[in-house]
N, C-alpha and C positions, 0 to 999 in steps of 0.2 A: 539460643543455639546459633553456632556460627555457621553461615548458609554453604553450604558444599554441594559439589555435583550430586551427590548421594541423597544429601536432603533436599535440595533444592527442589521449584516446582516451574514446570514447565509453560509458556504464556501460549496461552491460545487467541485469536481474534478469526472474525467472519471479514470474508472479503467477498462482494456481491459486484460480478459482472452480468452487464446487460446480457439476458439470453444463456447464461450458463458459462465456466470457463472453457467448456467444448464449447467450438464456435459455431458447430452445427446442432447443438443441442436444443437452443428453439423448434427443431424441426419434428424434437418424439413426440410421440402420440398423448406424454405423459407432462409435456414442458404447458408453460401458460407466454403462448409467444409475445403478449403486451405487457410481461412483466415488468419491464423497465418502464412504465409510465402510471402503474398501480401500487398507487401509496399503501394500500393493504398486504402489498407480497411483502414491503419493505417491511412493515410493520413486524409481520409475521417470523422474518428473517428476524429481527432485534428482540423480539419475545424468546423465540428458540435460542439467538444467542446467550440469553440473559438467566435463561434456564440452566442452563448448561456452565453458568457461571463462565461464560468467555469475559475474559478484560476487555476485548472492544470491538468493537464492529467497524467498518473500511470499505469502501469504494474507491476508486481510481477515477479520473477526470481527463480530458482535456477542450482544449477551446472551440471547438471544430468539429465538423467530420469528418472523417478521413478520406483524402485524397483519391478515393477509387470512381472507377466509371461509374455515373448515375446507375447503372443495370446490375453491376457492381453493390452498390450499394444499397439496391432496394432489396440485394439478397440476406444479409446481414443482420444481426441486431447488436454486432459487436462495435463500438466506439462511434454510434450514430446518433439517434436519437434519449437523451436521457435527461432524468431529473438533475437539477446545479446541486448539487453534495449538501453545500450548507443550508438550502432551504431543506432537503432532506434530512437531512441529519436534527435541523430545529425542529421538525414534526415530529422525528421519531425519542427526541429528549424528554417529550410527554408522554412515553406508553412506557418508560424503562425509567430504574432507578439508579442500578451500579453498572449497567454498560457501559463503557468508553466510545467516544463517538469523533473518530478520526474524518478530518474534514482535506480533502482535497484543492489546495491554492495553488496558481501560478507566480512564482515569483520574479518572472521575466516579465509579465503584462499586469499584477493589482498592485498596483502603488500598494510602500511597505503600511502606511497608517490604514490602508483597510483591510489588508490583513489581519494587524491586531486588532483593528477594533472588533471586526465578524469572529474572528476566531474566541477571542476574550469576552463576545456576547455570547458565543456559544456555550461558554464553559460557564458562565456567571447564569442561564435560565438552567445549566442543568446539571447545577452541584459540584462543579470541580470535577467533569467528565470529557473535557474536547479534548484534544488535538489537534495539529497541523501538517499535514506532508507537504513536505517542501517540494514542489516540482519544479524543474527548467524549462520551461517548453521549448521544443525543436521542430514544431510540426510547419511545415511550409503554409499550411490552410488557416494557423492560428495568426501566424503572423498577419496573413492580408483580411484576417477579421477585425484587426487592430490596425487598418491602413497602414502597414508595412510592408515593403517588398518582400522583404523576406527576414525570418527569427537571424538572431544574433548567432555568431558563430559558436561552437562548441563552447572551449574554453571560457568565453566572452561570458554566456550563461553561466556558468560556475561562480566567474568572479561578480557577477549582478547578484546573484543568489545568495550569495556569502554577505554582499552588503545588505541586502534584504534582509537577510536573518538577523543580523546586528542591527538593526532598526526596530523591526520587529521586537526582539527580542530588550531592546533600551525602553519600547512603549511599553511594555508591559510590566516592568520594573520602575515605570516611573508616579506608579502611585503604588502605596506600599501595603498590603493586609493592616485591618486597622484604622483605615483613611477614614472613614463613616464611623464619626461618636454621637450628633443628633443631641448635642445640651444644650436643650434649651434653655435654662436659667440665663447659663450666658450667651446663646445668640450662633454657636458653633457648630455648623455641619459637619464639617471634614476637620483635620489635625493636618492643620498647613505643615508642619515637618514632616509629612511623609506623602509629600507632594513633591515630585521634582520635575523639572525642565529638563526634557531628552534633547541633547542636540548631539549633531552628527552630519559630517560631510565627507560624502567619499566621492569615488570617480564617476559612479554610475548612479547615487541615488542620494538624498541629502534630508534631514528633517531637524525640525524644529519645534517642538510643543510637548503637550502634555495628554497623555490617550485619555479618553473621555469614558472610559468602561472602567471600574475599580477593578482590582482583581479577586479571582473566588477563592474558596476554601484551601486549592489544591497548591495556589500561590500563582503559578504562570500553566498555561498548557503542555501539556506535551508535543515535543517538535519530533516530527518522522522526516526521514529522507532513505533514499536506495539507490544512491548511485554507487555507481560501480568502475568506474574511468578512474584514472587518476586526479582529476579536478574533483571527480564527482566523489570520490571515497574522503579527499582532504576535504572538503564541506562536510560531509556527514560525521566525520571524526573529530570534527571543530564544533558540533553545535549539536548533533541529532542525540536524541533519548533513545530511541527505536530506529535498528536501520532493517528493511528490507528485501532478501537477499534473491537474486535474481540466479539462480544456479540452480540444477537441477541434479548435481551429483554430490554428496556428500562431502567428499576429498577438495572439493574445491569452494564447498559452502564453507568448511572451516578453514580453510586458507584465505578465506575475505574475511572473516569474522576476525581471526587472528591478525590480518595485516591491520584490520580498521581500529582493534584495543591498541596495535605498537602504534599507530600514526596521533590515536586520542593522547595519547602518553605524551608526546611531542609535543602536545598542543596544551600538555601541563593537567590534563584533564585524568582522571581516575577512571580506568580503561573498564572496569565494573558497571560505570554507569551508563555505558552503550548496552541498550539491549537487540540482539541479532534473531529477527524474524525470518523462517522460510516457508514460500507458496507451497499449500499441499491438497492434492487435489486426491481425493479419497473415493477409492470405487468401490463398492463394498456388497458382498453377497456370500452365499451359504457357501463357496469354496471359490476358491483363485481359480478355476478354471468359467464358471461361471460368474465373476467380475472380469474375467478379461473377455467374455462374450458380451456382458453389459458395454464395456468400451465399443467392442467390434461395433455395438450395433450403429454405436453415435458414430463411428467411423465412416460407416456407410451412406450416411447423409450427408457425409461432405461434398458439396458444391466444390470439386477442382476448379473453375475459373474463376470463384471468391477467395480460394484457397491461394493460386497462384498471385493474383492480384494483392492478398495481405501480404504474402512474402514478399513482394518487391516493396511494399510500403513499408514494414520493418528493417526490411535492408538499407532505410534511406531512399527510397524511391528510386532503385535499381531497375532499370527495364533489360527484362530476361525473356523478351519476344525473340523467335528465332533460334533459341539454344531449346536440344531436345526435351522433352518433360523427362524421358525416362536417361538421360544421363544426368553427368557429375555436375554442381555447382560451378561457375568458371571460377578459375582459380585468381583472374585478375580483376574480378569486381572491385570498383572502385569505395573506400571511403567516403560517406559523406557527413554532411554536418549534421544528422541527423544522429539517433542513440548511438555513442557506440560500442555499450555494452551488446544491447543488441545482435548489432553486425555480428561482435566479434564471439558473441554463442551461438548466432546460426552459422557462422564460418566454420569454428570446429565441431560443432553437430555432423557436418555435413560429412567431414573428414574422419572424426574421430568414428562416426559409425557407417563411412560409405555410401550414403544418403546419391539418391538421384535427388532431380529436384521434384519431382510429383511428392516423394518419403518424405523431403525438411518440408512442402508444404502442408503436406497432409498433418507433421508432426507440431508443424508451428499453431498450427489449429485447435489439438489438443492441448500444449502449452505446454510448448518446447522448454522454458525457465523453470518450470515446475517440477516437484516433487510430485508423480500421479503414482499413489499404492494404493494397486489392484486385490482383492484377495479377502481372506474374512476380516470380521472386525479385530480380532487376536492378530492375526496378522497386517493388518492397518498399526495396529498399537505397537508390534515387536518393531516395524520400520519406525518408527516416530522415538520408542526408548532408543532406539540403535544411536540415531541420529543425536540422539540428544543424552544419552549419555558419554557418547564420543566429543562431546564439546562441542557439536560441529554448528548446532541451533540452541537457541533460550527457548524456542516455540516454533509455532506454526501458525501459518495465517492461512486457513481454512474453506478453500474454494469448494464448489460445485457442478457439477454439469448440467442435473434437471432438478431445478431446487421447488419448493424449500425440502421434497424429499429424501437427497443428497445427504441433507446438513441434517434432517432428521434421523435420519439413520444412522451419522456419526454421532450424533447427542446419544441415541437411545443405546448404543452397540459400543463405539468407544470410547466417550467418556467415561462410563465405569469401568470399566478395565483400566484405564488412566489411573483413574482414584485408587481405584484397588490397588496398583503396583507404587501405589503410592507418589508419582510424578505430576497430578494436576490436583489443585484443591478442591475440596465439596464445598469450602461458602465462599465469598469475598472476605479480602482480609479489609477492608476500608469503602468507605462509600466513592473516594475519588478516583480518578483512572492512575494519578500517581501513585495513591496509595497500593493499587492493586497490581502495580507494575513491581512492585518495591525500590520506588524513585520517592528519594528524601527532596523535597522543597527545598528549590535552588538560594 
């Protein structure tokens, strides 16, 4: 059968933030606030997802802590203290079978050969299940963890990142499925013809040899990216399998989705094989009026001076001392080199819904990028078909506030309803995360 929106089936994955994707979520009565450093919560997380047949499980990374006052940051569990993705992710390759296990790199700061090797050792202990999200980093704090003044300029990061992924992407191709034959009669481990020497020189990064990982079952990993800039969308339309999608409105989740299949086209590539994920953050209870009480309630432990401080740090590390809380966003905040997807969703947040700035921080807290449907599980599932039989998502990438009960209650309440409307499958179609993606081996 030829795959149509009709038939088609919707990609689901778990995405686990430190402390919940509300960022005062750690604080219910019902959260476990040391989550982020108990390998059993994770555990827990990748059994549920693997129940529920999700394609893959995802965390987010970066190098650092973020830039907030010490008093700042000892209120927080968000973007602070956490497990490194790939040791987590290798612990969690041995309690799951067909999960996908999406691993968070920098490709501004890990030289490209370790990337593929970690990523390519990932996927080789656990069957043709890794991935890779390609991140740029822009954090001022990661930079001077790597004795630098300060990360590379925007743009500058895109064009690093793009050679990264063509290195990466040359190591991993340069041994071939096959390479291990093991005859002993005559003396032969490997099939030197499908051995090759990667070489490659570009402006910002350069290699030479041969990756010392064979590749697994699935042939290469899968490569994620989510940018959203115009650097950042010609990278992911040049290289990514899975993009991301950082919009929290429909109408514009498919206007990236669609601009990212015409730019892959350009790049010669078959605009099918991008598959376009969006963040959804699911509140769920016996009627919309009590899930939108469940939110209140996380609302009301928001810490406003963690609040105000993360919004200046997603802005780029705008200092908004001195302008009222309860007026408008200024209207000539500057640019900086920091996201600027970012900026430029909390800039028209602000505008498109007349936000003061106490609302976009309070809002940024919740997760302003986000998709959050409040409401029953039937109604979780009617936004989710909406979405996605408008073309506007392939899937969801499946956050929480106070987990693992969150993500339990969307296993147990909307994935059958899913199945039943027929839009997510009941088994895996393959043991690898390509197979399960339905991404043919490059």
């Amino acid at each position: 059968m030829v795959a149509t929106r009709e038939n088609k089936k919707m990609i689901l994955g778990t995405i686990v933030y430190s402390g919940g994707q509300h960022q005062a979520a750690w604080r219910h009565p019902d959260a476990q606030a040391d989550s982020a450093f108990d390998v059993e919560f994770y555990k827990n997380i990748a059994r549920l997802s693997e129940r529920a047949k999700f394609q893959f499980m995802f965390t987010a990374d970066q190098l650092c802590i973020r830039s907030y006052k010490p008093e700042i940051m000892c209120r927080s569990a968000f973007t602070t203290f956490q497990f490194d993705p790939l040791i987590m992710f290798s612990a969690l390759s041995t309690v799951t079978e067909k999960l996908g296990l999406i691993v968070t790199l920098s490709a501004t700061y890990y030289p490209p050969y370790h990337i593929a090797r970690h990523v390519a050792g990932l996927d080789l202990i656990s069957g043709g299940r890794a991935g890779w999200n390609l991140v740029t980093s822009g954090l001022h704090n990661e930079a001077l963890n790597h004795g630098l003044e300060g990360p590379p300029d925007h743009d500058e990061r895109y064009e690093i990142g793009k050679e990264v992924a063509e290195i990466v992407a040359g190591l991993w191709a340069s041994t071939e499925p096959g390479v291990v034959i093991g005859d002993k009669q005559t003396g032969l481990l490997f099939d030197e013809s499908k051995i090759h020497r990667f070489q490659y020189k570009g402006r910002y990064r350069s290699i030479d040899g041969i990756l010392s990982v064979p590749p697994s079952k699935q042939g290469r990993p899968i490569i994620v990216q989510a940018g959203a800039s115009g650097p950042g969308r010609d990278l992911a339309a040049s290289i990514a399998d899975i993009t991301f999608s950082m919009f929290g409105d429909m109408g514009t989740t498919k206007q990236y989705g669609d601009d990212l299949k015409a730019r892959a086209a350009k790049f010669g590539r078959d605009p099918s094989h991008i598959k376009t994920v969006s963040n959804l953050v699911p509140v769920i209870a016996e009627t919309k009026e009590a899930a939108r009480a469940k939110l209140a309630e996380l609302d009301g432990l928001i810490d406003i001076e963690f609040a105000l401080s993360h919004l200046e740090v997603m802005l780029g590390g705008i200092d908004l001392t001195g302008y009222p809380l309860d007026g408008p966003l200024p209207a000539d905040i500057p640019l900086t080199e920091g996201s600027q997807t970012m900026f430029e969703q909390t800039r028209l947040a602000a505008e498109r819904e007349g936000l003061t700035i106490r609302q976009l921080a309070n809002k940024m807290v919740r997760g302003l990028t986000s998709l959050i449907a409040c409401g029953t599980a039937a109604e979780v599932a009617d936004v989710m078909e909406q979405w996605f039989r408008a073309g506007a998502t392939d899937g969801f990438l499946v956050s929480g506030n106070v987990m693992p009960q969150d993500l339990e209650l969307f296993v147990e309440q909307v994935v059958p309803i899913l199945q039943e409307r027929g839009l997510f499958h009941t088994e895996y179609e393959g043991s690898t995360l390509r197979e399960n993606l339905g991404l043919a081996i490059p």
